[in-house]
PDB file of N, CA, C and O in Angstrom:
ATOM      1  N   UNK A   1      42.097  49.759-189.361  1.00  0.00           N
ATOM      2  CA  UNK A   1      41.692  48.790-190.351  1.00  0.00           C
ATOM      3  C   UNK A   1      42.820  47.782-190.529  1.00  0.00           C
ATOM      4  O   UNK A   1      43.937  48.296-190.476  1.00  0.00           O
ATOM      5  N   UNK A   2      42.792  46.588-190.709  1.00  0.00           N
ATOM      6  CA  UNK A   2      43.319  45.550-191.134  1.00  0.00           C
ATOM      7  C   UNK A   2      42.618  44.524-191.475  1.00  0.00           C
ATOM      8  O   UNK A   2      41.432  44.261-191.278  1.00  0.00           O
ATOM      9  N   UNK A   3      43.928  43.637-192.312  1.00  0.00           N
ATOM     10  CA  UNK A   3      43.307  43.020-193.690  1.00  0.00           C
ATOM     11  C   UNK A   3      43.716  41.591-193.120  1.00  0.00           C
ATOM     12  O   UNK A   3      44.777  41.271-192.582  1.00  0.00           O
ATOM     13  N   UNK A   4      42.433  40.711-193.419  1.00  0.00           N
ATOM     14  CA  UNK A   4      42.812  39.452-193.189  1.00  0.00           C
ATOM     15  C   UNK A   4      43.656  38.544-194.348  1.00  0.00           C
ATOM     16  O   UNK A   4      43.418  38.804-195.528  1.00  0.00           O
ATOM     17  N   UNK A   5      44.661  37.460-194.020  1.00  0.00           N
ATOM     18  CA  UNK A   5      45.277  36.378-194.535  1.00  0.00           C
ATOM     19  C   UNK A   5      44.099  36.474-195.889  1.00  0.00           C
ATOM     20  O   UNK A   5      44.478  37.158-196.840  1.00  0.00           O
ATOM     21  N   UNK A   6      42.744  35.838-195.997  1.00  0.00           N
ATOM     22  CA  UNK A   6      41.752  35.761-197.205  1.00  0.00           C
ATOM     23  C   UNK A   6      42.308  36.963-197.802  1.00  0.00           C
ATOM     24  O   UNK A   6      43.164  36.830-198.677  1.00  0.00           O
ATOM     25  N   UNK A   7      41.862  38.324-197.375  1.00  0.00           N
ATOM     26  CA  UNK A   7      41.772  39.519-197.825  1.00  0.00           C
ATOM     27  C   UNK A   7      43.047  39.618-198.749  1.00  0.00           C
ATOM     28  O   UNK A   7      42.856  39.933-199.924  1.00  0.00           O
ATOM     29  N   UNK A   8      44.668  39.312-198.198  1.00  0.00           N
ATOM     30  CA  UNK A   8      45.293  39.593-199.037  1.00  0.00           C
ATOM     31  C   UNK A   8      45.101  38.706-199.859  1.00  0.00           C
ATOM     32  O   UNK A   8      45.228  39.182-200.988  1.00  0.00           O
ATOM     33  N   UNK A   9      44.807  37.431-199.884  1.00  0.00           N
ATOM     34  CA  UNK A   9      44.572  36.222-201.166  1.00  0.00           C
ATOM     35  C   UNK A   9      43.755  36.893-202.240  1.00  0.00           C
ATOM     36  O   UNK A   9      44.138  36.985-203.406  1.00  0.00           O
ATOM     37  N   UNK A  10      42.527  37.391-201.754  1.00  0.00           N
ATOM     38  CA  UNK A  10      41.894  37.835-202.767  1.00  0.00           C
ATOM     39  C   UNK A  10      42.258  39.172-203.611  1.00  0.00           C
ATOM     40  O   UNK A  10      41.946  39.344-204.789  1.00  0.00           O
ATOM     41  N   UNK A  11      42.778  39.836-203.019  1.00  0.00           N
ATOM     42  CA  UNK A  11      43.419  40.824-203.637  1.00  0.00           C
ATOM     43  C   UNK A  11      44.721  40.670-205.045  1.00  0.00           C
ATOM     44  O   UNK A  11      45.009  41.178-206.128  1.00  0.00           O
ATOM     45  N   UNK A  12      45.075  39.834-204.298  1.00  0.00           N
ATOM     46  CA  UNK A  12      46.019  39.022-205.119  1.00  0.00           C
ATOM     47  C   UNK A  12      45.521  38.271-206.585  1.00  0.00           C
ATOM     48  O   UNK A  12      46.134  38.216-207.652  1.00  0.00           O
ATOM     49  N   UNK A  13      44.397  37.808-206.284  1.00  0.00           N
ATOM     50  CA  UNK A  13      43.891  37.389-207.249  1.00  0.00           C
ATOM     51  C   UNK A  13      42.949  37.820-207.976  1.00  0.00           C
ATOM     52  O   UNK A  13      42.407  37.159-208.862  1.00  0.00           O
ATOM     53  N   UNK A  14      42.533  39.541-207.509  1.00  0.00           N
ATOM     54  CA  UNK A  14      41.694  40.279-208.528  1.00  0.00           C
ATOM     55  C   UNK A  14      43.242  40.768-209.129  1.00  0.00           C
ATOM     56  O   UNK A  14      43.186  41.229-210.269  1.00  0.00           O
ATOM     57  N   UNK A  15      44.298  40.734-208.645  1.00  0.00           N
ATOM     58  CA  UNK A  15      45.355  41.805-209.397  1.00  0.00           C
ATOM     59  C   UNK A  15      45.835  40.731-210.673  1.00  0.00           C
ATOM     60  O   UNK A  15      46.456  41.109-211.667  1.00  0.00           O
ATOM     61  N   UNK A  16      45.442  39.437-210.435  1.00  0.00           N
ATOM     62  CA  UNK A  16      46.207  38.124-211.177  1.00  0.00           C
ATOM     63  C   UNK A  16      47.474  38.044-210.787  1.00  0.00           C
ATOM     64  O   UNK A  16      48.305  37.924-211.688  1.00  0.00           O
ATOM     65  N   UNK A  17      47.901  38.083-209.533  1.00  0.00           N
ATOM     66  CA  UNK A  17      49.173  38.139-209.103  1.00  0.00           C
ATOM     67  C   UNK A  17      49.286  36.882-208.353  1.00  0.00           C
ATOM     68  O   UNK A  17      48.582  36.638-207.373  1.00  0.00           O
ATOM     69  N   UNK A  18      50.539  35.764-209.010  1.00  0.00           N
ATOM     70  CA  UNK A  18      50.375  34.386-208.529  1.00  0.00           C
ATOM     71  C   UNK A  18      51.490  34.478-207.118  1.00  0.00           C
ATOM     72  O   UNK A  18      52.709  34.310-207.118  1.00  0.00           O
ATOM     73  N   UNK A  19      50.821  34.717-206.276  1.00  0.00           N
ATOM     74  CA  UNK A  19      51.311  34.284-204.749  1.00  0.00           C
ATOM     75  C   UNK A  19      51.795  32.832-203.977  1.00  0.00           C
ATOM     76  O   UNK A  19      51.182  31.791-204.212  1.00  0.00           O
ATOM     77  N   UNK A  20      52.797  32.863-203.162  1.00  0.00           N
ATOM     78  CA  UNK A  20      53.010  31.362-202.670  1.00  0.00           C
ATOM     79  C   UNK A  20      52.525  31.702-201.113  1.00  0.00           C
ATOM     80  O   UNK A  20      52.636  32.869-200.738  1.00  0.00           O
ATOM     81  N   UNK A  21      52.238  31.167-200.625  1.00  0.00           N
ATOM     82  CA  UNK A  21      51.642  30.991-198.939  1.00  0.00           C
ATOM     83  C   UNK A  21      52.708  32.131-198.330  1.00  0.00           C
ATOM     84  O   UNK A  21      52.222  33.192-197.937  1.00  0.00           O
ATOM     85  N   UNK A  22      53.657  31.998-198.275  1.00  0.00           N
ATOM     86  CA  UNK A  22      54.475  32.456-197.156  1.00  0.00           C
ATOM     87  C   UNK A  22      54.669  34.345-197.921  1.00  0.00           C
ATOM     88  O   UNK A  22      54.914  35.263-197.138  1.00  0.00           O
ATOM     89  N   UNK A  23      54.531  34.593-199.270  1.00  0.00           N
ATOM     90  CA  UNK A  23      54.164  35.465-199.343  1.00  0.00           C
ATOM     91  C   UNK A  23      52.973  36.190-199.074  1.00  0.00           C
ATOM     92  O   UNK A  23      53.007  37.298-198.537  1.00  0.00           O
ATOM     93  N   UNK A  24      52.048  35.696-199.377  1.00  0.00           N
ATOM     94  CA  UNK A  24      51.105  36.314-198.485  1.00  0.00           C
ATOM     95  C   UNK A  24      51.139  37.120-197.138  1.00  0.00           C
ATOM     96  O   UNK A  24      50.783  38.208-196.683  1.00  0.00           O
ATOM     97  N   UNK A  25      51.990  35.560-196.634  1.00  0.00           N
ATOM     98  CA  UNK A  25      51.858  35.912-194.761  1.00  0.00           C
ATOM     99  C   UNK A  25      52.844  37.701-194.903  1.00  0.00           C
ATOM    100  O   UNK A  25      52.436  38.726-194.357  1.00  0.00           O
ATOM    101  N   UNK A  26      53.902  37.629-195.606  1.00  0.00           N
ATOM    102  CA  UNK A  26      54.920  38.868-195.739  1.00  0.00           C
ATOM    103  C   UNK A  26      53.745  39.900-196.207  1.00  0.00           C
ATOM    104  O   UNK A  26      53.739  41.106-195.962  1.00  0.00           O
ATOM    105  N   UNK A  27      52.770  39.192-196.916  1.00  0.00           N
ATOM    106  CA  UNK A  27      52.297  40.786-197.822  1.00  0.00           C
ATOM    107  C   UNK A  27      51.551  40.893-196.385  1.00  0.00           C
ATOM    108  O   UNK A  27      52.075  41.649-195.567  1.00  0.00           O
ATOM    109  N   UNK A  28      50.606  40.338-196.083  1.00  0.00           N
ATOM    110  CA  UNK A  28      49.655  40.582-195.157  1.00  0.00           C
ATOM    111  C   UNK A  28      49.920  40.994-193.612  1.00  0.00           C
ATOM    112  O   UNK A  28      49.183  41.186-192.645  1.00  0.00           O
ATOM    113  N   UNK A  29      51.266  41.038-193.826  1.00  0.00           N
ATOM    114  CA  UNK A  29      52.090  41.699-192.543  1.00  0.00           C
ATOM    115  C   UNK A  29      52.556  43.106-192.737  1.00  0.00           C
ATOM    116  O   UNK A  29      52.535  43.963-191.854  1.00  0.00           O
ATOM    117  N   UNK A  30      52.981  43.279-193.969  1.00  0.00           N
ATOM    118  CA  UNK A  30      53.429  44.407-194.520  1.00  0.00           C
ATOM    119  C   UNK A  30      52.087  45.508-194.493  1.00  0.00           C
ATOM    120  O   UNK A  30      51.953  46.556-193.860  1.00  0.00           O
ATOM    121  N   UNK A  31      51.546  45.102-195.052  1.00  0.00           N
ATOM    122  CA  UNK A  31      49.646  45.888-195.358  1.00  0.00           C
ATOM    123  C   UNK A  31      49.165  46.054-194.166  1.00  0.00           C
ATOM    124  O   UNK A  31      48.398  47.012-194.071  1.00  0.00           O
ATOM    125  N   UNK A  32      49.385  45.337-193.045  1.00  0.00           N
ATOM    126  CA  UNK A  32      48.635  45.647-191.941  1.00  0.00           C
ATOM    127  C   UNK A  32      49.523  46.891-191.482  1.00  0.00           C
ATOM    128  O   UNK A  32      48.996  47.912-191.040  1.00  0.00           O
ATOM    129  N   UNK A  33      51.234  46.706-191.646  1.00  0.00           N
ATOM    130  CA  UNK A  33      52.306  47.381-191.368  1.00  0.00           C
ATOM    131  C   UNK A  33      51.652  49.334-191.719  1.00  0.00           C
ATOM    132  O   UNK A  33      51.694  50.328-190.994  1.00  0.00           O
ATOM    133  N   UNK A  34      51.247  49.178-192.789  1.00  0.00           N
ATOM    134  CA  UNK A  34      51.155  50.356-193.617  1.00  0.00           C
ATOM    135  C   UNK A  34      49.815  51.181-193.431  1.00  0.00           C
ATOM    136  O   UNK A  34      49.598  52.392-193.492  1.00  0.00           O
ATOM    137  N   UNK A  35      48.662  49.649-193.083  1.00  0.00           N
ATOM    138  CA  UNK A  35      47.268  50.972-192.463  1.00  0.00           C
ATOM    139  C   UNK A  35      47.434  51.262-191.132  1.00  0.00           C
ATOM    140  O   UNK A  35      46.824  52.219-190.652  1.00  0.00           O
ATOM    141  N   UNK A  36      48.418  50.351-190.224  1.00  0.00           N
ATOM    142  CA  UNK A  36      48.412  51.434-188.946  1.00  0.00           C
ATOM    143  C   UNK A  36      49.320  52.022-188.883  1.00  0.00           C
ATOM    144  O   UNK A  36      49.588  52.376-187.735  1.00  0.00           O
ATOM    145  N   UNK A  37      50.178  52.414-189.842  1.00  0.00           N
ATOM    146  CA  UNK A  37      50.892  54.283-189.751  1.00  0.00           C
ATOM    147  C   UNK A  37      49.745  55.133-190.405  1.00  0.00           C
ATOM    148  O   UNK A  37      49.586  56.336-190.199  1.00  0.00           O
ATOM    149  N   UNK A  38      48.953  54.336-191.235  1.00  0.00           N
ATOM    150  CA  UNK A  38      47.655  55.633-191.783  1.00  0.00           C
ATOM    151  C   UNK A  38      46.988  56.091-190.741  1.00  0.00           C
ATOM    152  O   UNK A  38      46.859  57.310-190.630  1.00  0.00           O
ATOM    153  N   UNK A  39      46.457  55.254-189.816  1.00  0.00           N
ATOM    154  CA  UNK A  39      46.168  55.017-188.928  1.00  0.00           C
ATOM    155  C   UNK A  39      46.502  56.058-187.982  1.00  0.00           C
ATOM    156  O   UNK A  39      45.739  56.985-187.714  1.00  0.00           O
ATOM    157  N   UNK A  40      47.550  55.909-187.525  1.00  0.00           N
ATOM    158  CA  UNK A  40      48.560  56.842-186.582  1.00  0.00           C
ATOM    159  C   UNK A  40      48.245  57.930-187.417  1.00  0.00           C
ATOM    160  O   UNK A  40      47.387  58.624-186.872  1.00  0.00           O
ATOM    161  N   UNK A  41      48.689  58.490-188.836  1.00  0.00           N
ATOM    162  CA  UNK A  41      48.845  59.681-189.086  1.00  0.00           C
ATOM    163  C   UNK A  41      47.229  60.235-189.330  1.00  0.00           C
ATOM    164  O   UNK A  41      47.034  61.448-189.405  1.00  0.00           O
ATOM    165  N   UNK A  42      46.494  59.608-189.407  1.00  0.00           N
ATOM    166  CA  UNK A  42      45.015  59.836-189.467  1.00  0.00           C
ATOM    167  C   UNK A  42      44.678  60.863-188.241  1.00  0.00           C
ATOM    168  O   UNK A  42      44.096  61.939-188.376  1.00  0.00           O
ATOM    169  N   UNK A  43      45.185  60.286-186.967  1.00  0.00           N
ATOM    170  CA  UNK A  43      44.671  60.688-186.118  1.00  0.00           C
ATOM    171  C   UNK A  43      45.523  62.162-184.939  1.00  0.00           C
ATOM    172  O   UNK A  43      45.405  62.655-183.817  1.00  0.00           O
ATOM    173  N   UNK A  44      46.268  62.276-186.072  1.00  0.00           N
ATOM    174  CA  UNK A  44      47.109  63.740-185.403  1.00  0.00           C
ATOM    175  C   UNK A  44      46.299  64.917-186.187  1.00  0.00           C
ATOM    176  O   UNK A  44      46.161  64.986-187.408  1.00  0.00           O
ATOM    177  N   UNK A  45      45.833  65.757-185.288  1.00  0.00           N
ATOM    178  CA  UNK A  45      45.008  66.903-185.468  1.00  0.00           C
ATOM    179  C   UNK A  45      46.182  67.791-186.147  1.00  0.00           C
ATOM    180  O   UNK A  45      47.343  68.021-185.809  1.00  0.00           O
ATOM    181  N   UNK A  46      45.268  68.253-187.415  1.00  0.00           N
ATOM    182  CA  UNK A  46      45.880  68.893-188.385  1.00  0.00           C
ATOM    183  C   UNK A  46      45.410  70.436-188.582  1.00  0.00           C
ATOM    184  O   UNK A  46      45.795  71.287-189.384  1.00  0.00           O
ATOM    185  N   UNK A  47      44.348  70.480-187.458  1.00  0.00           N
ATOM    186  CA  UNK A  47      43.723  71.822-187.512  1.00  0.00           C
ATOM    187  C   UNK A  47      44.518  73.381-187.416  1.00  0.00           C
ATOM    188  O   UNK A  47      44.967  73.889-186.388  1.00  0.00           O
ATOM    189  N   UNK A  48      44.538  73.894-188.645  1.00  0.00           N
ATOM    190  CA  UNK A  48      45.019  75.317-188.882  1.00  0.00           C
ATOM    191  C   UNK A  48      46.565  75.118-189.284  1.00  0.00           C
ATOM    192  O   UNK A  48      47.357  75.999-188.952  1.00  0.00           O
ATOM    193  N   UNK A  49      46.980  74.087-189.926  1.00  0.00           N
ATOM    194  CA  UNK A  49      48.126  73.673-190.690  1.00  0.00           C
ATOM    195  C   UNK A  49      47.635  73.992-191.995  1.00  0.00           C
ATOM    196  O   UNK A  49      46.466  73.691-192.237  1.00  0.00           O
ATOM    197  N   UNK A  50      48.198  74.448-192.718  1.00  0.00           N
ATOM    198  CA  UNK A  50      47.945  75.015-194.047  1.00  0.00           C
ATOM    199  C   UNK A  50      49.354  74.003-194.893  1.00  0.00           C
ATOM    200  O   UNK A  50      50.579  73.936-194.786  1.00  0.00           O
ATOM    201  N   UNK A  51      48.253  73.336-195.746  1.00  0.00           N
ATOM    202  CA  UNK A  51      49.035  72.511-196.676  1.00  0.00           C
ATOM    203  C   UNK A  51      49.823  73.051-197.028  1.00  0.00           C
ATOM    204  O   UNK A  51      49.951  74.275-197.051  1.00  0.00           O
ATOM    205  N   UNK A  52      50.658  72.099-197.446  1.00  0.00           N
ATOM    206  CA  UNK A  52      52.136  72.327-198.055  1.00  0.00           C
ATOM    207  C   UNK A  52      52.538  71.868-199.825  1.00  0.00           C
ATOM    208  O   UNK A  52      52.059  70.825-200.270  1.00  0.00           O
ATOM    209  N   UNK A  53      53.142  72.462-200.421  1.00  0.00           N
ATOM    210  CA  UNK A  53      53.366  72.026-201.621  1.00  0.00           C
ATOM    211  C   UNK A  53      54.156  70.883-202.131  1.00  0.00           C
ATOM    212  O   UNK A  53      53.856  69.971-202.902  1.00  0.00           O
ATOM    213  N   UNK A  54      55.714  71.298-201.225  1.00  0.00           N
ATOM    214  CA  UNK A  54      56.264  70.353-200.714  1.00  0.00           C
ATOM    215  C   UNK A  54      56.979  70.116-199.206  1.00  0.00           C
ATOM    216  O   UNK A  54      56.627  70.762-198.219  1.00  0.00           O
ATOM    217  N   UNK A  55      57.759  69.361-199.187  1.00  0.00           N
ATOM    218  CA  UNK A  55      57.706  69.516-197.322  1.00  0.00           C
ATOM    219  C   UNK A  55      59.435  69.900-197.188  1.00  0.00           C
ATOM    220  O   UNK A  55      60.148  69.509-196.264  1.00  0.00           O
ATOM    221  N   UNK A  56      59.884  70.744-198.330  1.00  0.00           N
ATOM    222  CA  UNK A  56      61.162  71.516-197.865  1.00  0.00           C
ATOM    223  C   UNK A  56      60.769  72.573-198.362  1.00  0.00           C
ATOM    224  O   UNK A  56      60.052  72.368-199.341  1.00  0.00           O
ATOM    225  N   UNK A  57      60.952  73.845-198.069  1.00  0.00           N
ATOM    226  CA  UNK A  57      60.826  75.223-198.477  1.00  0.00           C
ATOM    227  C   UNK A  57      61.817  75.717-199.046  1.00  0.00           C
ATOM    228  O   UNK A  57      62.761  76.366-198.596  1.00  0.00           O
ATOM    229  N   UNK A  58      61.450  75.229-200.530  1.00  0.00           N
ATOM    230  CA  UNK A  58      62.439  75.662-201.316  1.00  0.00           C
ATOM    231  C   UNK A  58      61.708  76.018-202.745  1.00  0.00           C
ATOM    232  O   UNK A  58      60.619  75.529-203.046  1.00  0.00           O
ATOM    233  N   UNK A  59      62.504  77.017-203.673  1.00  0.00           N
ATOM    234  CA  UNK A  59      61.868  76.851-205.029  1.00  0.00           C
ATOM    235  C   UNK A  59      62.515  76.281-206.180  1.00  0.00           C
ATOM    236  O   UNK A  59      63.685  75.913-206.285  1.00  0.00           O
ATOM    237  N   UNK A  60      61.964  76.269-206.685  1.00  0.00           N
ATOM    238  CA  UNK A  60      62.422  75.652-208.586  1.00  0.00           C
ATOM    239  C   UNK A  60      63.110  77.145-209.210  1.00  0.00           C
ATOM    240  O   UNK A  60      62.593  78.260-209.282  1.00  0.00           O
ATOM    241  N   UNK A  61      64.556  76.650-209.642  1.00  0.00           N
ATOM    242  CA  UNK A  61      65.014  77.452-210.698  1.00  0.00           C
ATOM    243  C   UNK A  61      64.343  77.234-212.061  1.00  0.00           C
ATOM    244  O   UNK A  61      64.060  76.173-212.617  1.00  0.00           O
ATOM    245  N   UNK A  62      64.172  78.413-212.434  1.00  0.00           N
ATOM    246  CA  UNK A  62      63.937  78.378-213.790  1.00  0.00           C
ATOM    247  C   UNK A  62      64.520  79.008-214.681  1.00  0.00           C
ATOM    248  O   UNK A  62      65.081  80.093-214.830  1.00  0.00           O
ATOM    249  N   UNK A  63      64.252  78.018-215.306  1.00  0.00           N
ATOM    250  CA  UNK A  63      65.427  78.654-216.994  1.00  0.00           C
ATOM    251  C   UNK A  63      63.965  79.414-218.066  1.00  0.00           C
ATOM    252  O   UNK A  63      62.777  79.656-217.853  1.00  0.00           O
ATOM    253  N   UNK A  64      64.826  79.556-219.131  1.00  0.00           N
ATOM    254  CA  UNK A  64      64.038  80.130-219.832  1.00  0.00           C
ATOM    255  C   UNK A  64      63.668  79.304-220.946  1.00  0.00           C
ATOM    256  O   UNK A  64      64.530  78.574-221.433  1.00  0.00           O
ATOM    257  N   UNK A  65      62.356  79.320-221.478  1.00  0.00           N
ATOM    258  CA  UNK A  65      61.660  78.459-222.468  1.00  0.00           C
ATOM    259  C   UNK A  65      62.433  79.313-224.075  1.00  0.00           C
ATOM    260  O   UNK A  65      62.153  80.405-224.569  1.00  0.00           O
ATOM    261  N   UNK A  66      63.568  78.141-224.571  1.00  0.00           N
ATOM    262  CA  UNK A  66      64.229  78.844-225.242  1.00  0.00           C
ATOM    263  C   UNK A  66      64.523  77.481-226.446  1.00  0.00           C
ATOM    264  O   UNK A  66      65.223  76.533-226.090  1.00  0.00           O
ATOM    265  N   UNK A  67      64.163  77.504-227.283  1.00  0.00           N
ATOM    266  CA  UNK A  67      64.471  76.174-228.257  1.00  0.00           C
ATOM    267  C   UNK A  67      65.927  76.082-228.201  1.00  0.00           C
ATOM    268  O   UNK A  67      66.775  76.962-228.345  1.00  0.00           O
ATOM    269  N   UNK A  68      66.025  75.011-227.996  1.00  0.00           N
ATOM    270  CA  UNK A  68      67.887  74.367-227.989  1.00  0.00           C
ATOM    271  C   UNK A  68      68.233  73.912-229.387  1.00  0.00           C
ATOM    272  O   UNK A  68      69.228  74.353-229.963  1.00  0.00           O
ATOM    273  N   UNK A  69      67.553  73.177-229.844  1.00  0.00           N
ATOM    274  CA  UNK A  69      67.244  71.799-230.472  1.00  0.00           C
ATOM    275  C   UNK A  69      67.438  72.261-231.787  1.00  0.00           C
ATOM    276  O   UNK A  69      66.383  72.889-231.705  1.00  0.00           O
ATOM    277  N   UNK A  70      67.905  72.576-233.163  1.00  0.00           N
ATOM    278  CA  UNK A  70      68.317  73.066-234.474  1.00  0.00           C
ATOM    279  C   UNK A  70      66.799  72.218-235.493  1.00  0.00           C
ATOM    280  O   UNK A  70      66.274  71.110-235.607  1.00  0.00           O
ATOM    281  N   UNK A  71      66.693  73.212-235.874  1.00  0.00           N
ATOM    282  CA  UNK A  71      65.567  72.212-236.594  1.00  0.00           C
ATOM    283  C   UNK A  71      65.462  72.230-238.260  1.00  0.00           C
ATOM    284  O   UNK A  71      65.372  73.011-239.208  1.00  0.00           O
ATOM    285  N   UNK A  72      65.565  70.289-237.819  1.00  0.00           N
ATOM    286  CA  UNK A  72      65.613  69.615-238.856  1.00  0.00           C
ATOM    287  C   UNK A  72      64.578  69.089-240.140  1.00  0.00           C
ATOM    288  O   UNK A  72      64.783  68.129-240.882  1.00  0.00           O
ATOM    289  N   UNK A  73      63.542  69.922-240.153  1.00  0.00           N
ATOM    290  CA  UNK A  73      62.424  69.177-240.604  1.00  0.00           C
ATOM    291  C   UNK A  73      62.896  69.222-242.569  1.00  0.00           C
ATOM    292  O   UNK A  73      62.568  68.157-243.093  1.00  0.00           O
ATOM    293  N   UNK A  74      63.471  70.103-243.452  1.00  0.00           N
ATOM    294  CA  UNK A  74      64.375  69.327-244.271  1.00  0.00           C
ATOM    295  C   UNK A  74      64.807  68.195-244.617  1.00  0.00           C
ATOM    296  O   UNK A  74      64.551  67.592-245.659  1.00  0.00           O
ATOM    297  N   UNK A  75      65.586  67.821-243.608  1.00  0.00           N
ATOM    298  CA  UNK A  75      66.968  66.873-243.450  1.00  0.00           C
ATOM    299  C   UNK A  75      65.884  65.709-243.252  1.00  0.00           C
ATOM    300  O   UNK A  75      66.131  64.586-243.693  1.00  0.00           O
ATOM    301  N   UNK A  76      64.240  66.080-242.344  1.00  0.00           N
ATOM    302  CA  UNK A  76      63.562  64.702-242.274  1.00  0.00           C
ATOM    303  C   UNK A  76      62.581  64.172-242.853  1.00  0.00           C
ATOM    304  O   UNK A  76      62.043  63.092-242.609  1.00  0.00           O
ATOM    305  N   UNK A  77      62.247  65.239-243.943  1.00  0.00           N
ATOM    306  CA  UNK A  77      61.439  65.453-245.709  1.00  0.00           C
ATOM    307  C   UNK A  77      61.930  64.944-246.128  1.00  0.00           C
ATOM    308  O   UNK A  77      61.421  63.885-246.495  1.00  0.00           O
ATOM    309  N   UNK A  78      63.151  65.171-246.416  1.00  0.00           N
ATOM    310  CA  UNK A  78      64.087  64.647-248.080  1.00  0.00           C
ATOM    311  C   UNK A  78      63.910  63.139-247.766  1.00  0.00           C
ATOM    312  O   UNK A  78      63.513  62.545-248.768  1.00  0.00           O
ATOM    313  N   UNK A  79      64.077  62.346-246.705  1.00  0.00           N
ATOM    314  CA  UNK A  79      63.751  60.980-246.587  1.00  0.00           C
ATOM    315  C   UNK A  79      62.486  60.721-246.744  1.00  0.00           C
ATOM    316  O   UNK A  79      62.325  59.874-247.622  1.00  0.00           O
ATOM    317  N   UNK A  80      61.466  61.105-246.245  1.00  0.00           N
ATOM    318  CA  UNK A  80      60.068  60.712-246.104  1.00  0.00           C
ATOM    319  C   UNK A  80      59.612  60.093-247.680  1.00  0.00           C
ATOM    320  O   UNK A  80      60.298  60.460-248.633  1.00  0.00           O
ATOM    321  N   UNK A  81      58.793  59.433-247.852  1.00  0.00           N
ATOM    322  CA  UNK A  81      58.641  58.549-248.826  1.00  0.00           C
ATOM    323  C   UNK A  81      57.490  59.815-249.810  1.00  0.00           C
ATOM    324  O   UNK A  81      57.717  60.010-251.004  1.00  0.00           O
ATOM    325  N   UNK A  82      56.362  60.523-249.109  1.00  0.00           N
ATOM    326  CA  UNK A  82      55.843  61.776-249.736  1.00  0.00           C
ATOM    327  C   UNK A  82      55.388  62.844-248.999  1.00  0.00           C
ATOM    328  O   UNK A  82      54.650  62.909-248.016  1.00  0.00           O
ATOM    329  N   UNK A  83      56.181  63.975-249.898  1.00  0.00           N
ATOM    330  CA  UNK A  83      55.448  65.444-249.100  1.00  0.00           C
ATOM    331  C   UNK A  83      55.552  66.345-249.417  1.00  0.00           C
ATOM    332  O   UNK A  83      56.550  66.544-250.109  1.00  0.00           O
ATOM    333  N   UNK A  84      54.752  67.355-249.187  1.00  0.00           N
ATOM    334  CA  UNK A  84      53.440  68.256-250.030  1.00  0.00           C
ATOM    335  C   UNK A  84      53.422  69.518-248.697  1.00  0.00           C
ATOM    336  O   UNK A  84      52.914  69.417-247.580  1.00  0.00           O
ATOM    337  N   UNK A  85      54.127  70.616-249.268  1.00  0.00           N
ATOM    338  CA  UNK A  85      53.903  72.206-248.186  1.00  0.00           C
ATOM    339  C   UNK A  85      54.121  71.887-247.068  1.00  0.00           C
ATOM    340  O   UNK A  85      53.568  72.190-246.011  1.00  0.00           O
ATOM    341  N   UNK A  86      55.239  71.040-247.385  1.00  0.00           N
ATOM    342  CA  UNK A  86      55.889  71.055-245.624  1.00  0.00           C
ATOM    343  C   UNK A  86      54.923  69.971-244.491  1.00  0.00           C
ATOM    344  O   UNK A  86      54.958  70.036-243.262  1.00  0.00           O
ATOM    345  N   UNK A  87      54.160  69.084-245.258  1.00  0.00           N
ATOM    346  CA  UNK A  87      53.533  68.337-244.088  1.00  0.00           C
ATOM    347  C   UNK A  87      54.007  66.826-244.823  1.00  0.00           C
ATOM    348  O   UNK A  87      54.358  66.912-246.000  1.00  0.00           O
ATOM    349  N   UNK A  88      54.023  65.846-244.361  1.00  0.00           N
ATOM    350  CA  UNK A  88      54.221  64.353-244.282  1.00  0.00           C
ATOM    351  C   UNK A  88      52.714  63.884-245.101  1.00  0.00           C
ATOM    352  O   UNK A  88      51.671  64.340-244.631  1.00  0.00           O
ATOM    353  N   UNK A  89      52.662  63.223-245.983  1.00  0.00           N
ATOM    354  CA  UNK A  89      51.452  62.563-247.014  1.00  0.00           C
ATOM    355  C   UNK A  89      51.205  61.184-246.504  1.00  0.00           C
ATOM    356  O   UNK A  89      52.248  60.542-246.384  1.00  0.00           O
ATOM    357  N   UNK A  90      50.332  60.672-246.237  1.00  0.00           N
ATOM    358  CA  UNK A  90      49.825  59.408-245.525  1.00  0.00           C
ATOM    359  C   UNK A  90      48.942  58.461-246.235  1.00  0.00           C
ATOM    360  O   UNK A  90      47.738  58.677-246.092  1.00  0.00           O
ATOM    361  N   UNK A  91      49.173  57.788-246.729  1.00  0.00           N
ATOM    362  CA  UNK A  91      48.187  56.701-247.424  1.00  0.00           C
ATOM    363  C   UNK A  91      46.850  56.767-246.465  1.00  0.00           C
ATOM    364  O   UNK A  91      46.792  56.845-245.237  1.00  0.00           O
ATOM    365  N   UNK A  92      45.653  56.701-247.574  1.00  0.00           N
ATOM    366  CA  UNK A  92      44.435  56.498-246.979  1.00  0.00           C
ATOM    367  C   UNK A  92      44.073  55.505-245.962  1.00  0.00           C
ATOM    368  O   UNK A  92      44.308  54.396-246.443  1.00  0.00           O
ATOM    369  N   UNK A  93      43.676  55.418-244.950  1.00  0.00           N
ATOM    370  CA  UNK A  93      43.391  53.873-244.759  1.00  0.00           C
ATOM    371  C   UNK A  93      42.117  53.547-244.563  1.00  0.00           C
ATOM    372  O   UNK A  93      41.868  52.342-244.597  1.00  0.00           O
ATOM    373  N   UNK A  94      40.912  54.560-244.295  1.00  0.00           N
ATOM    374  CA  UNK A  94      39.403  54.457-244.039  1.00  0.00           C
ATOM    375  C   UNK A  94      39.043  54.797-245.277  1.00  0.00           C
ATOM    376  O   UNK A  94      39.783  55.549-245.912  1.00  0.00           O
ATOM    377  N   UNK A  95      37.980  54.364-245.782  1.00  0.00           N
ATOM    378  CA  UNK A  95      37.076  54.105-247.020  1.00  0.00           C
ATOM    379  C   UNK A  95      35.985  54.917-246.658  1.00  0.00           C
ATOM    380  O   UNK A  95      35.005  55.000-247.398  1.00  0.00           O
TER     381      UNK A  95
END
């Protein structure tokens, strides 16, 4: 697949993206650049390759789900303008 000179214009201008001529010619070189490696990689038989998660075989350390963080909800009451059993009071705004 490739995209004609129009093709990238119009694209350009469903995105509202204000283009000058000679960009185009770059985009529309670039885009053609990019569907024939799809292209290429389209067409290498992938049969009995079992996806990958990622493409180094490695895992994620994990830590432990452990609150760090000291909590302040006190310290961020006593400022609040009103509040009532520990929750924040909100002026009405729907009738």
């Amino acid at each position: 697949m490739s995209l004609s000179m129009d093709d990238v214009r119009r694209i350009a201008r469903l995105a509202r993206i204000a283009v000058t001529e000679n960009e185009v010619i770059e985009s529309h070189k670039q885009l053609n650049q990019l569907f024939s490696l799809i292209e290429e990689m389209r067409s290498i038989d992938t049969t009995g390759v079992e996806p990958m998660p990622h493409p180094q075989d490695m895992l994620l350390r994990l830590r432990d789900d452990v609150a760090t963080a000291t909590n302040r909800r006190e310290a961020f009451q006593a400022i609040a303008p009103a509040v009532e059993n520990g929750l924040y009071l909100v002026p009405k705004v729907i009738e």
